[in-house]
N, C-alpha and C positions, 0 to 999 in steps of 0.2 A: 926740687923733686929728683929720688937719685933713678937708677937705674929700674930695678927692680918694681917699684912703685909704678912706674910708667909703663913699664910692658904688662904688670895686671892693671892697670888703669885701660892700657889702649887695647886688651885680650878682652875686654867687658866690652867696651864700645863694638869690637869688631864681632864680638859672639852673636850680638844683637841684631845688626845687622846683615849677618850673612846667611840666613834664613830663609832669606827672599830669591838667596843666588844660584845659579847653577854653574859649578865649577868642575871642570873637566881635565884639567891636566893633572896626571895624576906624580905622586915622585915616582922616583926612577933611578937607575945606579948612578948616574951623570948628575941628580942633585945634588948642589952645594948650598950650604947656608948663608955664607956672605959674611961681614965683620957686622952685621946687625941681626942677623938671624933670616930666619923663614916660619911665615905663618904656616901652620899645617891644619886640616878640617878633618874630622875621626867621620868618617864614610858611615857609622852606624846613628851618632847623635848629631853631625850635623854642630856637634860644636869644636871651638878650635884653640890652640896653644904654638906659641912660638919656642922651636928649637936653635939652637945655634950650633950642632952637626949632625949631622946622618951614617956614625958611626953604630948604626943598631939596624938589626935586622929584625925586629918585632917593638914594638911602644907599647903600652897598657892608656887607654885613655884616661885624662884625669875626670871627667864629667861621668861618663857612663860604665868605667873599670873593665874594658872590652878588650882583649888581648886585638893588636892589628897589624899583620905583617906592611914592611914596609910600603913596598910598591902598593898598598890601597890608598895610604892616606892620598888626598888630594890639595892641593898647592893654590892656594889663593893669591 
């Protein structure tokens, strides 16, 4: 399984279940993504996508097409 296949493999698994959660920390200028990435949650659908930097000051969600400034999304 290479790269790519496994993080939409494990973005399906995690979409599913974070539905039920309540997540509160939100990012922030001090996030970094790590050498594996960061889950991010789009604050409007409630569904979520892994980035690997926080060079952008606005994302467009890929589920709901929702323009979303940085500091909303929330950090699972």
């Amino acid at each position: 399984m290479n790269l790519s296949s496994y993080i939409d493999w494990s973005d399906n698994i995690v979409n599913s279940a974070i539905k039920d959660l309540t997540i509160t920390k939100k990012v922030d200028r001090y996030t970094r993504a790590g050498q594996f990435g960061k889950f991010i949650v789009c604050p409007h659908c409630n569904q979520g996508a892994t980035v690997f930097h926080f060079s952008w000051s606005a994302l467009s969600c890929q589920h709901c097409d929702t323009m979303v400034e940085k500091n909303q999304w929330r950090l699972l």
